[in-house]
Every structure is written in C-alpha cells, then in structure tokens.
PLY file of the C-alpha trace (Angstrom):
ply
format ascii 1.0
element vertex 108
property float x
property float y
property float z
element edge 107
property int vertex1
property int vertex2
end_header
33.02 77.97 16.79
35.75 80.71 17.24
37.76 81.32 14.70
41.18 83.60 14.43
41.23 85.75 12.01
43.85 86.17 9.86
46.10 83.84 11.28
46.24 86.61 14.63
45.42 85.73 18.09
41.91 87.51 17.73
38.99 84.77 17.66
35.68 85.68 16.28
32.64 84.20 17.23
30.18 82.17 15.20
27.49 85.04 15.33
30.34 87.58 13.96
31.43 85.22 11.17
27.38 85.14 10.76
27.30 88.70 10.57
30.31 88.88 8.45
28.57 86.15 5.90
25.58 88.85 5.51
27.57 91.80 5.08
29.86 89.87 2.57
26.41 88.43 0.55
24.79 92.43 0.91
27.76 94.10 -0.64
27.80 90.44 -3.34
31.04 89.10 -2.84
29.56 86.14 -1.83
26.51 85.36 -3.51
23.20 85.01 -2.33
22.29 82.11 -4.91
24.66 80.31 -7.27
23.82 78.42 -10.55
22.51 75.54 -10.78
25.53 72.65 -10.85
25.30 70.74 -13.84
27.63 67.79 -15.65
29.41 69.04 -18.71
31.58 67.62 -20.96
33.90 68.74 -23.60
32.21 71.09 -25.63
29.45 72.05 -23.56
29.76 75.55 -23.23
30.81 77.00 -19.53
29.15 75.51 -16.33
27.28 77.27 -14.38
29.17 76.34 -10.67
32.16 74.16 -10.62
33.05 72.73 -7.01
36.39 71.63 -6.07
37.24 69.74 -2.74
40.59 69.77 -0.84
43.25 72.05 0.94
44.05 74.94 -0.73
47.26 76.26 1.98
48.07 79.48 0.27
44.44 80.67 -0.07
42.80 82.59 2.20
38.75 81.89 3.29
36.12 84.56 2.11
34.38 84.77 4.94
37.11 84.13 7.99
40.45 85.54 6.04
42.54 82.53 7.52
44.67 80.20 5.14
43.66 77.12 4.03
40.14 77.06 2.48
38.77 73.27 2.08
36.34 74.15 -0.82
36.12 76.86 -3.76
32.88 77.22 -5.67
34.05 78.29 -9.32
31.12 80.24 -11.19
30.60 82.62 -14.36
33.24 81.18 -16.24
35.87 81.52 -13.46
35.38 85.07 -13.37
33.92 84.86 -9.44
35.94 82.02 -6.81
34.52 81.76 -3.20
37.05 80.14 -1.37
35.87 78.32 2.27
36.68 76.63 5.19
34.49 73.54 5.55
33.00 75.39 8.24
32.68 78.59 6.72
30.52 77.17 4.19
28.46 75.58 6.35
27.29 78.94 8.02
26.98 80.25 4.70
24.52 77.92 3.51
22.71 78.55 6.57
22.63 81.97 6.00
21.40 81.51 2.71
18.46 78.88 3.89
20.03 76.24 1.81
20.37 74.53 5.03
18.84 74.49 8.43
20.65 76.63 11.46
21.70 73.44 13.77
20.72 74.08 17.79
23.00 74.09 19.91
21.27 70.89 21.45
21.43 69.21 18.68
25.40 69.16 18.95
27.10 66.36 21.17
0 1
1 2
2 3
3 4
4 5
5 6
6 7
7 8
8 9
9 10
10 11
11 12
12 13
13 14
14 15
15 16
16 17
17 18
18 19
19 20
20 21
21 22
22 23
23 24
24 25
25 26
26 27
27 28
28 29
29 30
30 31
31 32
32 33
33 34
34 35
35 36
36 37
37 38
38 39
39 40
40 41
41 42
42 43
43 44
44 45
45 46
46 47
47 48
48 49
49 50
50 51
51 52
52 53
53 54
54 55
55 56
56 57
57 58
58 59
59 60
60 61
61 62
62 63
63 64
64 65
65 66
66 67
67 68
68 69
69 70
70 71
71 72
72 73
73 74
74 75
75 76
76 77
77 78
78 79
79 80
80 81
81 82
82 83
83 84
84 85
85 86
86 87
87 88
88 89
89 90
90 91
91 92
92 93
93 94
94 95
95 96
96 97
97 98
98 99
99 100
100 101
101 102
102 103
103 104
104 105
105 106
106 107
C-alpha cells in the first residue's frame, strides 16, 4: 500500500509506514494501548477514548503526514488526538496486536 507522503510525489511503502508506526508508538506519540471506550453521559466525568468517524480535509495523518485523516481517537480529556487514515489505523492496530497482520494471500 504506497502511500505519498506529505502530499509529495515520494511513496512509502507499507513496511516503512510499519516502521514509522513503531518509531511513532517508541517515542509515545501514538500510544501503545488506549483506554478502555466506554458510554458516558452528561455528567459522567471524562471518557477514557472518544472515536470520531469521517473526513477531516485540513488534518494531517499521524502516521503518513498526508491530509485527510478518516478517524481521530480523542483520549485524556482531549489532551492527546491521533488522527488516521482508515488505512493507517489499520497497520497500527496490527502493530499493536489488536489485530492480526493480513497475508498477502489472503488479499484478492
């Protein structure tokens, strides 16, 4: 899955966005484990990850620095945002074990 990166013509490969992931989790701008995510309501004192869905065009993605992140994950009281590409996050939560790594055979 190449990737440009920063809206230049230079793509990056899946294993250097994987790379990048585990540099970016080892220095803990993206974390290595987030909260729990929980239902609150009004009144119920700060959640632990909020997750929002849909474009964001004038953001830029954690991990691949393009614009246009897909999903934010909102934690510690909006003091820490992780904007991602759909994408992005995927490899993340592979490289976090949260999911498994898909094989290249197992893609059509």
């Amino acid at each position: 899955m190449p990737s440009r990166l920063g809206g230049s013509e230079i793509l990056i490969t899946e294993a250097e966005l994987r790379a990048k992931i585990r540099a970016l989790m080892d220095s803990g701008i993206l974390p290595r484990d987030l909260p729990p995510m929980k239902r609150t309501g009004p009144g119920e004192g700060i959640p632990g990850v909020q997750m929002l869905i849909g474009e964001q065009p004038e953001q830029l993605c954690t991990v691949c620095e393009e614009r246009g992140p897909q999903i934010a994950y909102i934690y510690g009281g909006e003091l820490f945002i992780v904007r991602l590409h759909t994408d992005c996050d995927e490899l993340w939560q592979q490289e976090r074990g949260v999911r498994a790594r898909r094989s290249t055979s197992d893609q059509p």
